[in-house]
C-alpha positions, 0 to 999 in steps of 0.5 A, spaced: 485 583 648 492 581 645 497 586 644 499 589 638 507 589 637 511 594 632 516 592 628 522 597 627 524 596 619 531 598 618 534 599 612 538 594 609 545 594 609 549 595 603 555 591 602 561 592 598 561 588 592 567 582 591 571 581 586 576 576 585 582 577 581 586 572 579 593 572 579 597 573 572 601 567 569 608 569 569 609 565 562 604 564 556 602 557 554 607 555 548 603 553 542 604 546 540 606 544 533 601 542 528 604 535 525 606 534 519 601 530 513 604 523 512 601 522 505 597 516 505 599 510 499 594 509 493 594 503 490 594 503 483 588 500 480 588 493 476 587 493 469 580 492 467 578 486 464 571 487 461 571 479 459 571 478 466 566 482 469 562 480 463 561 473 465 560 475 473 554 478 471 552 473 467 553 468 472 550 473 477 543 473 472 543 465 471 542 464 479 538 471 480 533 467 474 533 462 477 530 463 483 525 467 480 523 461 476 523 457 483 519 462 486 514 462 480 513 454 481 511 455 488 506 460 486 499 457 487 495 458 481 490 464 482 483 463 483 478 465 478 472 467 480 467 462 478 460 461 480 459 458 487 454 451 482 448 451 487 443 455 483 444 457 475 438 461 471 435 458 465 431 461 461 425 459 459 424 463 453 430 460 449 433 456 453 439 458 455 443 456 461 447 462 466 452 460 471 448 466 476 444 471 477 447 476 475 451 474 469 444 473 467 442 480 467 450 482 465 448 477 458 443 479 457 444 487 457 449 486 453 446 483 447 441 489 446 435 483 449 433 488 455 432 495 450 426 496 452 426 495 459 433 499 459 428 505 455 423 505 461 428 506 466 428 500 470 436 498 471 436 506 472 440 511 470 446 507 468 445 499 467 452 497 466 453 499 474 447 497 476 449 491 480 441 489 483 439 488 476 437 481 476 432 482 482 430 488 477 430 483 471 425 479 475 420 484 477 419 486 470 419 478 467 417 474 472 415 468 469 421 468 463 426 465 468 427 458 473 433 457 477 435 450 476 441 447 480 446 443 476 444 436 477 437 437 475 440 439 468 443 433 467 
């Protein structure tokens, strides 16, 4: 078996604290002077001459205008939506020609001709937001409509 050994503690010793002093300057800082403002010239304004400042602002304008109307030029014209020319509606009861399914439906609401179907509730709650009512139009009168393609019509 080992030994066990025993340590003596000994206190510690306390040690005096240390203070450094520093040595007095014999003469004091002198102070420095602030310097004197030198005043700073102001040029006198130039008499204001509204006849001139006019007409650079109407220069200004004339080529700012100018440039818009370049830009304008530039500009493709927007596209309206139009129907895509492959399928329009006829219908069969009064002739008529639609340029697509759902301006067919949209027509038709419109002129009061799908009332009754309205009051059944078929285009539901709100027929104006109804976006699948032409599929609704065609359940309910499925032999009053014919898709036609352009060149036939003619």
């Amino acid at each position: 078996m080992s030994k066990k050994s025993k340590k003596t503690i000994e206190p510690m010793k306390q040690e005096e604290p240390t203070v450094q002093v520093k040595p007095k300057a014999k003469e004091k800082a002198k102070p420095i002077p602030a310097p004197e403002p030198v005043p700073v010239p102001i040029p006198e304004p130039e008499p204001f001459d509204i006849q001139r400042e006019i007409l650079s602002m109407k220069a200004i304008m004339l080529d700012l205008l100018a440039e818009v109307a370049l830009l304008v030029v530039s500009q493709k014209p927007l596209r309206r939506p139009t129907a895509n020319g492959k399928i329009q509606i006829m219908d069969k009861q009064t002739g008529q020609v639609y340029p697509s399914k759902n301006s067919t439906y949209k027509t038709l609401l419109k002129s009061g001709e799908l009332k009754e179907l309205v009051d059944q509730g078929i285009f539901g709650t709100e027929p104006e937001k109804n976006t699948f009512g032409w599929y609704a139009l065609v359940r309910a009168l499925p032999d009053r409509f014919e898709e036609v393609k352009p060149e036939d019509q003619a």
